[in-house]
PyMOL Python script that loads the backbone (N, CA, C, O; Angstrom):
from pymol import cmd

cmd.read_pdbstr("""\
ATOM      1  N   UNK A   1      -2.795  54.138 -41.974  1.00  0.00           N
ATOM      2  CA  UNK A   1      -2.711  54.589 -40.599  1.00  0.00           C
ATOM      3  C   UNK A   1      -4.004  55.286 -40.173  1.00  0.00           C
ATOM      4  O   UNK A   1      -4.584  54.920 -39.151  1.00  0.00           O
ATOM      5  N   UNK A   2      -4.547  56.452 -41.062  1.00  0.00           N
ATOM      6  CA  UNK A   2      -6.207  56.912 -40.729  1.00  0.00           C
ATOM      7  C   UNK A   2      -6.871  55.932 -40.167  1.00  0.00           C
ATOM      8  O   UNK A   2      -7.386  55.796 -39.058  1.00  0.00           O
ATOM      9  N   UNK A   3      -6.751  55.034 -41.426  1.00  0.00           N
ATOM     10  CA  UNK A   3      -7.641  53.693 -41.119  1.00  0.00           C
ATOM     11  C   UNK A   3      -7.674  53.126 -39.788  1.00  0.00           C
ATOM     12  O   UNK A   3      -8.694  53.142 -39.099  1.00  0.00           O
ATOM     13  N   UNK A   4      -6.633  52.653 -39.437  1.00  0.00           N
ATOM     14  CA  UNK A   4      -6.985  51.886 -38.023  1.00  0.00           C
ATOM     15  C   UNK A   4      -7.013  52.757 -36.978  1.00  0.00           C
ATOM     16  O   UNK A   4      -7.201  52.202 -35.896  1.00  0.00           O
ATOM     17  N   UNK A   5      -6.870  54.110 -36.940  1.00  0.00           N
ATOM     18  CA  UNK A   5      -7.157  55.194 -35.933  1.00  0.00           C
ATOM     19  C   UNK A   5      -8.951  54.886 -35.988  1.00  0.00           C
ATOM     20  O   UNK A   5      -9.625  54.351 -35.108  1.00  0.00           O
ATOM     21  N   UNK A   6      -9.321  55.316 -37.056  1.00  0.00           N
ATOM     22  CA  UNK A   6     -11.077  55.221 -37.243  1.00  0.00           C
ATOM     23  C   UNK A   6     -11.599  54.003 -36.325  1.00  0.00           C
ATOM     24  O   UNK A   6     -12.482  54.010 -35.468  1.00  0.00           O
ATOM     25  N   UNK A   7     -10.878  53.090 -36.719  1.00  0.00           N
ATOM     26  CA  UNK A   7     -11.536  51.779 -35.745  1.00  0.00           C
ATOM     27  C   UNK A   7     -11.412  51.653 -34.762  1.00  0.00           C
ATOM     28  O   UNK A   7     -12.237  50.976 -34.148  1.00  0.00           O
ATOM     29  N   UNK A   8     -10.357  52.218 -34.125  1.00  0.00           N
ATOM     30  CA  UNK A   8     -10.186  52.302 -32.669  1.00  0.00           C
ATOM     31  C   UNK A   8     -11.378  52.390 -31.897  1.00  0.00           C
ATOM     32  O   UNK A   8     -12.115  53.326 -32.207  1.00  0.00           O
ATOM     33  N   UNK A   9     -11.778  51.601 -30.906  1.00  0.00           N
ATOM     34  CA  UNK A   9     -13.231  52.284 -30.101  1.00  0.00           C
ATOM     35  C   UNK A   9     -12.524  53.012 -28.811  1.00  0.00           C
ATOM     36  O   UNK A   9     -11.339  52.867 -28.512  1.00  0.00           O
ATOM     37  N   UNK A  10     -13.556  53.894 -28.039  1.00  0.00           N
ATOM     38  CA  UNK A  10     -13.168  54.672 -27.217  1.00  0.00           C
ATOM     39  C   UNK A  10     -12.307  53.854 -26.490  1.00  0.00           C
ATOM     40  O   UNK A  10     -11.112  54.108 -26.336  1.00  0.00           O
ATOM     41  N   UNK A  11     -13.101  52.499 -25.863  1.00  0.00           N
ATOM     42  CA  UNK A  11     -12.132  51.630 -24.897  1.00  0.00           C
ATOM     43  C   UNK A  11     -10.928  51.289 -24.577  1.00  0.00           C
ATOM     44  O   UNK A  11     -10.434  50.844 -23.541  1.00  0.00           O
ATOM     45  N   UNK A  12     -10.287  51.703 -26.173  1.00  0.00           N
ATOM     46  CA  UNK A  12      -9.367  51.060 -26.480  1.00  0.00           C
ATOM     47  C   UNK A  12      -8.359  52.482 -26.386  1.00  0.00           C
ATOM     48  O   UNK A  12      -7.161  52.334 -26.145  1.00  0.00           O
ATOM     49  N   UNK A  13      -8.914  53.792 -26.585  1.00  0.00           N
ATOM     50  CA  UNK A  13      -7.588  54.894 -26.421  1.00  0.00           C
ATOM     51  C   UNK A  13      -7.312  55.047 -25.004  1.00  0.00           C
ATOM     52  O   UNK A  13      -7.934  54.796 -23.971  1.00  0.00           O
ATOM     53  N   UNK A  14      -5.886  55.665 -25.362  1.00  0.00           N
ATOM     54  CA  UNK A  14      -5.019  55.778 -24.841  1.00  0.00           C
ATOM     55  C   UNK A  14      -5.521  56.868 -23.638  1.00  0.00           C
ATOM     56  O   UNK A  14      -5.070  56.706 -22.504  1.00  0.00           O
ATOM     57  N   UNK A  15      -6.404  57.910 -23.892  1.00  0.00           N
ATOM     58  CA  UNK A  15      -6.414  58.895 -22.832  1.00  0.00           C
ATOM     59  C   UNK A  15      -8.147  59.456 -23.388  1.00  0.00           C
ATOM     60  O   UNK A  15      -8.390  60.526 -23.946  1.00  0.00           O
ATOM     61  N   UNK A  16      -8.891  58.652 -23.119  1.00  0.00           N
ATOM     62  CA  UNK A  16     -10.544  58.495 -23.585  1.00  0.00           C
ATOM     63  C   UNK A  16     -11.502  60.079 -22.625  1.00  0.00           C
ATOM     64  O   UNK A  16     -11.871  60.014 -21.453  1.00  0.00           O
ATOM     65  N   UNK A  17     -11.652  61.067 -23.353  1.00  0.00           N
ATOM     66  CA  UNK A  17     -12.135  62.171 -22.267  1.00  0.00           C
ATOM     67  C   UNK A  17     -13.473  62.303 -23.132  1.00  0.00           C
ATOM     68  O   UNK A  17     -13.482  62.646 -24.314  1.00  0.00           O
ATOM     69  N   UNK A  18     -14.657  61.966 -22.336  1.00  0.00           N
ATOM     70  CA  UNK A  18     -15.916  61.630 -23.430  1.00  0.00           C
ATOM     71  C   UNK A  18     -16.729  63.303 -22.165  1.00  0.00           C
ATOM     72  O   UNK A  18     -16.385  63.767 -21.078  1.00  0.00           O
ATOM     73  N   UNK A  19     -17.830  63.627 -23.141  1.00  0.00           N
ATOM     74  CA  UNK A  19     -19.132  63.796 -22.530  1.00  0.00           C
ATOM     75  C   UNK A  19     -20.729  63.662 -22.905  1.00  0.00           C
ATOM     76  O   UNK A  19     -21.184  63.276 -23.981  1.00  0.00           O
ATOM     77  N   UNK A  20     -21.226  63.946 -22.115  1.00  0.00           N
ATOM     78  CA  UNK A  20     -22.449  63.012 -21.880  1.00  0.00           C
ATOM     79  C   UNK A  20     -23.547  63.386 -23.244  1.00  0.00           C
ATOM     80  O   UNK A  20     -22.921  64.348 -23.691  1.00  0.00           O
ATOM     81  N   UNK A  21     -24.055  63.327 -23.633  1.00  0.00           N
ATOM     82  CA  UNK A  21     -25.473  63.943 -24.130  1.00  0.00           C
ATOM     83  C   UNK A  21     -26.623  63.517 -23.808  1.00  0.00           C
ATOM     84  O   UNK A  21     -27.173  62.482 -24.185  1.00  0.00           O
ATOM     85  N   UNK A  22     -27.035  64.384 -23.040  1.00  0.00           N
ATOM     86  CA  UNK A  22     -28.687  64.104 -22.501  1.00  0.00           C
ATOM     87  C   UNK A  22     -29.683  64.081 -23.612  1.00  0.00           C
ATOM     88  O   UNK A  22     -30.686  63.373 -23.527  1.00  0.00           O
ATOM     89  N   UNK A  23     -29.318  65.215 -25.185  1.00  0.00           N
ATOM     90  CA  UNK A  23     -30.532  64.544 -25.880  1.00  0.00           C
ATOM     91  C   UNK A  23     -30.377  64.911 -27.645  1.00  0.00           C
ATOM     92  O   UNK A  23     -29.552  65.656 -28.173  1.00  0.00           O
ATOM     93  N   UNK A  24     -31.068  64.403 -28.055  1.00  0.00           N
ATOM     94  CA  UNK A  24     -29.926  64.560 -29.734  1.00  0.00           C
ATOM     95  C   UNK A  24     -31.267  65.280 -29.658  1.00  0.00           C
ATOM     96  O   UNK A  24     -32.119  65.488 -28.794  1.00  0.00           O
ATOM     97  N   UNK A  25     -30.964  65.735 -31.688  1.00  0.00           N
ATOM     98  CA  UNK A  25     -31.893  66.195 -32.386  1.00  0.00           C
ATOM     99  C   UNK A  25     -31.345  67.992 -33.178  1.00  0.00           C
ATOM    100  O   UNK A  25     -30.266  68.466 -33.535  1.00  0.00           O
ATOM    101  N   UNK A  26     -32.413  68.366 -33.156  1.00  0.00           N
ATOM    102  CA  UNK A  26     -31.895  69.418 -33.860  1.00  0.00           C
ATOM    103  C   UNK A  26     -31.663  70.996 -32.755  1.00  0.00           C
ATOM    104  O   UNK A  26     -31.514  72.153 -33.147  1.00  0.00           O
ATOM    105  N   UNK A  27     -31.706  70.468 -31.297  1.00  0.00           N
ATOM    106  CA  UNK A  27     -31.149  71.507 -30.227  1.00  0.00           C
ATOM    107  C   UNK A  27     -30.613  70.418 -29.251  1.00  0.00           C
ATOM    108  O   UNK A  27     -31.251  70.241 -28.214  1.00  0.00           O
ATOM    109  N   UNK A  28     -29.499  69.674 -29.489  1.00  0.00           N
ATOM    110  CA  UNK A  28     -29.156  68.705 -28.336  1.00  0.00           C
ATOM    111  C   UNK A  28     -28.652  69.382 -26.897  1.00  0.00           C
ATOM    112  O   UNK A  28     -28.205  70.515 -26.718  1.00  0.00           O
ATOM    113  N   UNK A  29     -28.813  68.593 -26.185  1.00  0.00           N
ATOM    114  CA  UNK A  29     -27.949  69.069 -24.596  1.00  0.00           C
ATOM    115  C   UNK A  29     -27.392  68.084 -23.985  1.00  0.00           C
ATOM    116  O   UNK A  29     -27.741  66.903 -23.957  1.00  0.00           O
ATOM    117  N   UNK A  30     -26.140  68.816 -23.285  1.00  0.00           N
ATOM    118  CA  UNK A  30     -25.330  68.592 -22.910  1.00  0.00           C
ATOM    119  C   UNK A  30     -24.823  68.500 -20.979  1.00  0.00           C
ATOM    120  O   UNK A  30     -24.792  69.530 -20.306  1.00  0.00           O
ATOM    121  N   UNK A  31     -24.498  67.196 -20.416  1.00  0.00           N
ATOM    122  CA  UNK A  31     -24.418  67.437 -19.164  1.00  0.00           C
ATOM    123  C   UNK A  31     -23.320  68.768 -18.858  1.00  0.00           C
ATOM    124  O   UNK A  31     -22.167  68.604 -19.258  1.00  0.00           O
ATOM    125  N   UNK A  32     -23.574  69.745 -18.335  1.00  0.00           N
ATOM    126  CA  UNK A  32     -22.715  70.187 -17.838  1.00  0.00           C
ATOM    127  C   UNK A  32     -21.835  70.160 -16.325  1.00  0.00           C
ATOM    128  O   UNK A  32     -20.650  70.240 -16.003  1.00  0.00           O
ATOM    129  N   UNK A  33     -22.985  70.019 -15.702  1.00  0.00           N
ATOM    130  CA  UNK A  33     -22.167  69.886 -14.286  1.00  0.00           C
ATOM    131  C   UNK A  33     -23.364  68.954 -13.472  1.00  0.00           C
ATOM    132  O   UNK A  33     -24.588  69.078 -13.518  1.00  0.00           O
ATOM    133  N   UNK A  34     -22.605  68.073 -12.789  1.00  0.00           N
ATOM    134  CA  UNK A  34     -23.335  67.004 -11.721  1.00  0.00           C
ATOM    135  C   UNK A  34     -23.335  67.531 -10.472  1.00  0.00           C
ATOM    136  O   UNK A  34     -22.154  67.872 -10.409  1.00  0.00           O
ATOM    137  N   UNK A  35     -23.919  67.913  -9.201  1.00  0.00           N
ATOM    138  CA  UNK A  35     -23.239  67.423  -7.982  1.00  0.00           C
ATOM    139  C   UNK A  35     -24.576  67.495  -7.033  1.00  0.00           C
ATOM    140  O   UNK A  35     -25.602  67.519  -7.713  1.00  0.00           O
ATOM    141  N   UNK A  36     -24.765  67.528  -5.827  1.00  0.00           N
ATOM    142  CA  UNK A  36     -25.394  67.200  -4.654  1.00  0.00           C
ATOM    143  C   UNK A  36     -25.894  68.848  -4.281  1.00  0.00           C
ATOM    144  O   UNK A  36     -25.358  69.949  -4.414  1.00  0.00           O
ATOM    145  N   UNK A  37     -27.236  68.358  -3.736  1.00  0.00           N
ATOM    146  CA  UNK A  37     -27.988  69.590  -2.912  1.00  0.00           C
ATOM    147  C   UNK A  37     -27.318  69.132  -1.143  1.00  0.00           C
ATOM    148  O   UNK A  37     -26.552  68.241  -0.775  1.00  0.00           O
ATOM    149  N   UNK A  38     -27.854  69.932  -0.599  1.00  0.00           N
ATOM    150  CA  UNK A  38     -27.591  69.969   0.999  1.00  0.00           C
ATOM    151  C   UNK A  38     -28.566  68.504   1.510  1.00  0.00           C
ATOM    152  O   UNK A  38     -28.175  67.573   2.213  1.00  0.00           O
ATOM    153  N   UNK A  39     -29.726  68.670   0.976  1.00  0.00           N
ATOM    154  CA  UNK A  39     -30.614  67.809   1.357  1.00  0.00           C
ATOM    155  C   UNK A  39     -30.381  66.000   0.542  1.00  0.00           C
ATOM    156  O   UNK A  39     -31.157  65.051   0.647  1.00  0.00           O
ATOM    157  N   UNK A  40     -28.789  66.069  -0.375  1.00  0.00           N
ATOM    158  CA  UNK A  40     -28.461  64.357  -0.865  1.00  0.00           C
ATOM    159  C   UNK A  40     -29.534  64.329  -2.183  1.00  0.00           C
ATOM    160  O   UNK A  40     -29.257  63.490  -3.040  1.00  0.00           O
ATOM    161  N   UNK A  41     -30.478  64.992  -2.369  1.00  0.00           N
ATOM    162  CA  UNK A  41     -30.684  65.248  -3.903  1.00  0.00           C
ATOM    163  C   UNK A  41     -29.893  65.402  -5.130  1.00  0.00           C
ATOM    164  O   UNK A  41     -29.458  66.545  -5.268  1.00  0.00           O
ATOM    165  N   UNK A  42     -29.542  64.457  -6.192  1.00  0.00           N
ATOM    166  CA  UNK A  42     -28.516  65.374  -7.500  1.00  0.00           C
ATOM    167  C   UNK A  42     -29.345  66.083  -8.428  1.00  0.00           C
ATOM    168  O   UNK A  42     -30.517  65.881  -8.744  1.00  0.00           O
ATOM    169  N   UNK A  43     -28.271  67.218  -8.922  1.00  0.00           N
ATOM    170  CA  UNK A  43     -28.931  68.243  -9.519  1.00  0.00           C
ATOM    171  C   UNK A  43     -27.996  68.159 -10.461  1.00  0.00           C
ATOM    172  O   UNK A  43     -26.825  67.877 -10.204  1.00  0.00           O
ATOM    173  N   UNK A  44     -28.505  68.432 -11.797  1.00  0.00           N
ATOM    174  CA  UNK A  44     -27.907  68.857 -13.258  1.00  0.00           C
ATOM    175  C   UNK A  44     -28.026  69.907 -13.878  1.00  0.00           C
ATOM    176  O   UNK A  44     -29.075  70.515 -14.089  1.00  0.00           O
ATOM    177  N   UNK A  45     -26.577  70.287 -14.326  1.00  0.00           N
ATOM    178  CA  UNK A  45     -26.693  71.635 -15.102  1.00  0.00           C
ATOM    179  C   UNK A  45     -26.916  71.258 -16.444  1.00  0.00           C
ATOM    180  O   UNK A  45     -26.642  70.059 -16.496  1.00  0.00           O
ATOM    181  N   UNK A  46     -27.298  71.690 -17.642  1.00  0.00           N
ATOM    182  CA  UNK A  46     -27.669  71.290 -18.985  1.00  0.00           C
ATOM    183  C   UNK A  46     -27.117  72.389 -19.601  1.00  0.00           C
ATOM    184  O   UNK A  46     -27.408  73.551 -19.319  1.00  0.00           O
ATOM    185  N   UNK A  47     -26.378  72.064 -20.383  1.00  0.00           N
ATOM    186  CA  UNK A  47     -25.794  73.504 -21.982  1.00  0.00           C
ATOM    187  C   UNK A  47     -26.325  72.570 -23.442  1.00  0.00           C
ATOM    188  O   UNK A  47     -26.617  71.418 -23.761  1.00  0.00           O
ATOM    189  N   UNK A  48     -26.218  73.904 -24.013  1.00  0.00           N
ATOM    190  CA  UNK A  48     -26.705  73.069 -25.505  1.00  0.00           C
ATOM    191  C   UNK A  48     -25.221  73.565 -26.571  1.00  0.00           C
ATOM    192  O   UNK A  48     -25.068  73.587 -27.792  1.00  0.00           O
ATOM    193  N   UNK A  49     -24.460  73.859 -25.602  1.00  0.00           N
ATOM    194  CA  UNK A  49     -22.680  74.169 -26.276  1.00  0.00           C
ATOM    195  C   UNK A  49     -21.895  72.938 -25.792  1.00  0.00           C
ATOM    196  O   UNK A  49     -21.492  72.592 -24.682  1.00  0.00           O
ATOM    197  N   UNK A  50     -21.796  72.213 -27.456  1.00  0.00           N
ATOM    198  CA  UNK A  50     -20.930  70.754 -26.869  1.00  0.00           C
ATOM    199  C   UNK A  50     -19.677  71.462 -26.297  1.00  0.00           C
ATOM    200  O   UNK A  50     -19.134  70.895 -25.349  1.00  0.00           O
ATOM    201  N   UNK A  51     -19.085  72.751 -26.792  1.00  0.00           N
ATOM    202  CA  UNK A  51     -17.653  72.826 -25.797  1.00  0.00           C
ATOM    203  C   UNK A  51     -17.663  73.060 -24.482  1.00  0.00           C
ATOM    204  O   UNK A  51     -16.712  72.817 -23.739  1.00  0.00           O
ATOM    205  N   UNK A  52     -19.146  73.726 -24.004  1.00  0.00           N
ATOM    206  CA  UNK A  52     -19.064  73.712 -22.609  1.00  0.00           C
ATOM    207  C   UNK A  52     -19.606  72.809 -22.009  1.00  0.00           C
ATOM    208  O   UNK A  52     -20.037  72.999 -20.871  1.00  0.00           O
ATOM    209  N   UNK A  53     -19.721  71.524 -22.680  1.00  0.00           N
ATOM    210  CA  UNK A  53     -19.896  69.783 -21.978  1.00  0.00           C
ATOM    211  C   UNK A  53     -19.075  69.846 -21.283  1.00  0.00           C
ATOM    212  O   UNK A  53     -18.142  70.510 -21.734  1.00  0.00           O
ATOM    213  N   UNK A  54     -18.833  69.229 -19.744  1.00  0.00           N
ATOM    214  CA  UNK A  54     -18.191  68.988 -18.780  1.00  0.00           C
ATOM    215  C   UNK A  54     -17.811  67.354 -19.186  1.00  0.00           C
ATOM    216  O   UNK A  54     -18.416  66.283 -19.143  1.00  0.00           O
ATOM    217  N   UNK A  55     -16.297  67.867 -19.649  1.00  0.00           N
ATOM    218  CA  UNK A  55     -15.405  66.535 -20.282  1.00  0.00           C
ATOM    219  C   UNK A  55     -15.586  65.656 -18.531  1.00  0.00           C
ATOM    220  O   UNK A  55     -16.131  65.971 -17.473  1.00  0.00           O
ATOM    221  N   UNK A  56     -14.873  64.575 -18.970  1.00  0.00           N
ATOM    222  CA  UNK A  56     -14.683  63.191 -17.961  1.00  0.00           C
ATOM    223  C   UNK A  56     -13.883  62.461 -18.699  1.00  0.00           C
ATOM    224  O   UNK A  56     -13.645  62.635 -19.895  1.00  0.00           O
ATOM    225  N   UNK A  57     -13.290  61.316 -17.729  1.00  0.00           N
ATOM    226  CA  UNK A  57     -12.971  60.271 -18.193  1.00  0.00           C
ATOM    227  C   UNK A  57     -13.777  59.022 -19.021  1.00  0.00           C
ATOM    228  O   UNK A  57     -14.891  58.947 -18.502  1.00  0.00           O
ATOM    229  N   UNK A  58     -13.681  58.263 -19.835  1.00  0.00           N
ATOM    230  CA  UNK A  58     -14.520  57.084 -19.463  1.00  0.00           C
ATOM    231  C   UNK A  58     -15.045  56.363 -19.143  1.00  0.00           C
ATOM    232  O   UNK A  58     -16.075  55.910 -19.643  1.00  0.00           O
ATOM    233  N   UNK A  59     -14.383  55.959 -18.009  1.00  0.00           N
ATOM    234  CA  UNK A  59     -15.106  55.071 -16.845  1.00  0.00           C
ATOM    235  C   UNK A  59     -15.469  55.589 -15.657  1.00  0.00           C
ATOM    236  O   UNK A  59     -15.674  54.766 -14.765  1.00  0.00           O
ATOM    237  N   UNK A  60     -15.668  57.253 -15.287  1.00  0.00           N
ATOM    238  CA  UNK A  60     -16.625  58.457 -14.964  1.00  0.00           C
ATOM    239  C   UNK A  60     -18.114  58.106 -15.671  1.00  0.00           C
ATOM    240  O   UNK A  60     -19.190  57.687 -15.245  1.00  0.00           O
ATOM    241  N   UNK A  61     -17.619  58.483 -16.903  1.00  0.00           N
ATOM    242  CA  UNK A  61     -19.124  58.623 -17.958  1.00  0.00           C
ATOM    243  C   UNK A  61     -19.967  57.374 -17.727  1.00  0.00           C
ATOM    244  O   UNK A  61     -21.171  57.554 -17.547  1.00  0.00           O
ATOM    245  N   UNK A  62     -19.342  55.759 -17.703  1.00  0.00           N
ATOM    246  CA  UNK A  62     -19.848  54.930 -17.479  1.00  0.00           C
ATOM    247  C   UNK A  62     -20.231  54.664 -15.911  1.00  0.00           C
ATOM    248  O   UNK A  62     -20.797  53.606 -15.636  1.00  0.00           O
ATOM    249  N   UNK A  63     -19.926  55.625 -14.861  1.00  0.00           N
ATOM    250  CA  UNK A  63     -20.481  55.199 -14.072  1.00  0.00           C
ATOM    251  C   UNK A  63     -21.570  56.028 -13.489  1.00  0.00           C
ATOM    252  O   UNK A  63     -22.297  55.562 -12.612  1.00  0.00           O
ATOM    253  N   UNK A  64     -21.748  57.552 -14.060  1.00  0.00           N
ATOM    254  CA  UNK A  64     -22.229  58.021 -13.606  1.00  0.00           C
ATOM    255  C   UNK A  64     -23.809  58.164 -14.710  1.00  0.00           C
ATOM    256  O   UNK A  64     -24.739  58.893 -14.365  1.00  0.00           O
ATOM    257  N   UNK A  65     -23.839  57.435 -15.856  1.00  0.00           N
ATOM    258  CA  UNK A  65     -24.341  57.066 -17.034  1.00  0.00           C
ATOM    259  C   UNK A  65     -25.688  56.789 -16.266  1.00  0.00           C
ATOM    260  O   UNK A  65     -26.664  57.518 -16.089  1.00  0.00           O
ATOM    261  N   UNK A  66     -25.413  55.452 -15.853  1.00  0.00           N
ATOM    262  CA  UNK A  66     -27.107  55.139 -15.448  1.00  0.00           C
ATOM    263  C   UNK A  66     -28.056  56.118 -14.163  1.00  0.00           C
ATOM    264  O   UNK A  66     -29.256  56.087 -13.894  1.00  0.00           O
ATOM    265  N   UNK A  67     -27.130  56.791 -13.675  1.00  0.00           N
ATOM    266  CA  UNK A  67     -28.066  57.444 -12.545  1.00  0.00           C
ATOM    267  C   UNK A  67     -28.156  58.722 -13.796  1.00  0.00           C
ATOM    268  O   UNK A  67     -29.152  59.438 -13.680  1.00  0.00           O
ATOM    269  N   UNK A  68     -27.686  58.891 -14.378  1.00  0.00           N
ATOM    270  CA  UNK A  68     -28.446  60.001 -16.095  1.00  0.00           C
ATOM    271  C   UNK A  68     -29.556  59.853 -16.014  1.00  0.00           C
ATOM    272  O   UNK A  68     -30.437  60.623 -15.631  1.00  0.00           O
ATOM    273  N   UNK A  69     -29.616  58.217 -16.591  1.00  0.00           N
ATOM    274  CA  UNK A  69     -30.523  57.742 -17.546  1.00  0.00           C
ATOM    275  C   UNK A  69     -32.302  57.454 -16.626  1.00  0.00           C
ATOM    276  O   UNK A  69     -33.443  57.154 -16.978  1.00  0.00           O
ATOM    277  N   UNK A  70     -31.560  57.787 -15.286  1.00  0.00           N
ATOM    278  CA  UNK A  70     -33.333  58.201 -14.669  1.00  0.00           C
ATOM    279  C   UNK A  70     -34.075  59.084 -15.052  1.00  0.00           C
ATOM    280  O   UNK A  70     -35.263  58.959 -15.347  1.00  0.00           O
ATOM    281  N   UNK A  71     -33.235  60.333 -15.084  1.00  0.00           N
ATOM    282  CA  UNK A  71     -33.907  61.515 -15.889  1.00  0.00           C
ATOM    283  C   UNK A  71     -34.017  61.387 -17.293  1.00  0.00           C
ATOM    284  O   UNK A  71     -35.063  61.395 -17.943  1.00  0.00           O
ATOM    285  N   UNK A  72     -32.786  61.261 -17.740  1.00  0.00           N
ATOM    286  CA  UNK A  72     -32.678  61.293 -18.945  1.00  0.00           C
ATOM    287  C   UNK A  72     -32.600  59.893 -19.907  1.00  0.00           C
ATOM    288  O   UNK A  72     -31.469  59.433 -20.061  1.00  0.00           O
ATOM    289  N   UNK A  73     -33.021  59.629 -20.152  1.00  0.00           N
ATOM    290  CA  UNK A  73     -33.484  58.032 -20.712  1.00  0.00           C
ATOM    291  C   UNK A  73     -32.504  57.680 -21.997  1.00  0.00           C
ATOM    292  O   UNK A  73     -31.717  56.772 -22.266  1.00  0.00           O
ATOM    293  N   UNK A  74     -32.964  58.859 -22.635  1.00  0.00           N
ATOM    294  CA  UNK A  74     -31.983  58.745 -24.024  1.00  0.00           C
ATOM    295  C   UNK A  74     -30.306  59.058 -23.936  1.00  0.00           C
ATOM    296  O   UNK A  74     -29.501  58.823 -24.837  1.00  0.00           O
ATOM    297  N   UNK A  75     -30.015  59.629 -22.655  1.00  0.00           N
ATOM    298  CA  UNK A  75     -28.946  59.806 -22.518  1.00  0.00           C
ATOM    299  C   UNK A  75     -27.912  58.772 -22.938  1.00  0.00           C
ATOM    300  O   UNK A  75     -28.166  57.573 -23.054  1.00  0.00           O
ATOM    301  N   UNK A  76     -26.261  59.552 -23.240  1.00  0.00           N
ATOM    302  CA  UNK A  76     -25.390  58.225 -24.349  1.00  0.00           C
ATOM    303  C   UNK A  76     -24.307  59.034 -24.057  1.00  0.00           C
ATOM    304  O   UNK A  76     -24.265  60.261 -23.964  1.00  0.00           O
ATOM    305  N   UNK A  77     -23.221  57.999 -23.890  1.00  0.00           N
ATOM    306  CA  UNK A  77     -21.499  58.799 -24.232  1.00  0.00           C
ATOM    307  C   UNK A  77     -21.792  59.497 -25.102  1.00  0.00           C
ATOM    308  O   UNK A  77     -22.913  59.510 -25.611  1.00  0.00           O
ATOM    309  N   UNK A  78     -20.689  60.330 -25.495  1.00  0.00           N
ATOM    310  CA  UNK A  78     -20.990  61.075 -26.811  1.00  0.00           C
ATOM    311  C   UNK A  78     -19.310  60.898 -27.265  1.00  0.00           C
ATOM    312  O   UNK A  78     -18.723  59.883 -26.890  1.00  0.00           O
ATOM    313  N   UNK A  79     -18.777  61.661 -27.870  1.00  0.00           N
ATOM    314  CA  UNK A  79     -17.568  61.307 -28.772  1.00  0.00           C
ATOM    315  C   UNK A  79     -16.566  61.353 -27.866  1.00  0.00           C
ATOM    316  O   UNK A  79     -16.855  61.124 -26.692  1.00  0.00           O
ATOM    317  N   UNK A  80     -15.268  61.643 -28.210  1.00  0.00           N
ATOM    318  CA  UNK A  80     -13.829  61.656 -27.590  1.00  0.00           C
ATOM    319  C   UNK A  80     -13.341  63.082 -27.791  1.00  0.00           C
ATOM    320  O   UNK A  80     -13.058  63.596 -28.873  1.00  0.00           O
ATOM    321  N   UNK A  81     -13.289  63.615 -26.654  1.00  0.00           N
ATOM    322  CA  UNK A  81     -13.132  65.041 -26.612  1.00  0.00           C
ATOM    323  C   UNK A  81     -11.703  65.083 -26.854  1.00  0.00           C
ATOM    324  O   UNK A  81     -11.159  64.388 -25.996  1.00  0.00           O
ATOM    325  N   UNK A  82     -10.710  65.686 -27.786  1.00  0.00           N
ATOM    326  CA  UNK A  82      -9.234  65.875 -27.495  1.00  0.00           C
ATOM    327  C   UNK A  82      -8.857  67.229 -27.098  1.00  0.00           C
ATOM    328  O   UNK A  82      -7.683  67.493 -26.838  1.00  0.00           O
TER     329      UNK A  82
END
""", "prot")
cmd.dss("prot")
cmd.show_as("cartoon", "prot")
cmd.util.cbc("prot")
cmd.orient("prot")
């Protein structure tokens, strides 16, 4: 039973709450918060505390993923938050 839990990919659970990582290594960071200036600019908050990653859904993370990856290039889902 472990076993086929392990294989499961995110896609496939039942209730998938991922967040982002803007950058690995040995001080990674973490999206914390997305949203809009007055002037239609987006602005990002960054933590380097995966618990204060600002969870999402999956298909959140995947959509809001590539407008990341302007800034942040290396940016990637990161695990399955429970």
């Amino acid at each position: 039973m472990a076993n086929s839990a392990k294989k499961q990919t995110l896609s496939q659970s039942v209730n998938p709450f991922v967040t982002i990582q803007l950058t690995s290594g040995a001080l990674p960071r973490f999206l914390a918060h997305s949203g809009f200036d007055s002037d239609g600019s987006q602005r990002f908050s960054v933590t380097s505390v995966s618990t204060d990653a600002h969870k999402m859904p999956l298909p959140t993370a995947n959509a809001i993923l590539p407008k990341i990856k302007r800034n942040w290039p290396l940016a990637q889902i990161s695990y399955q938050v429970k």
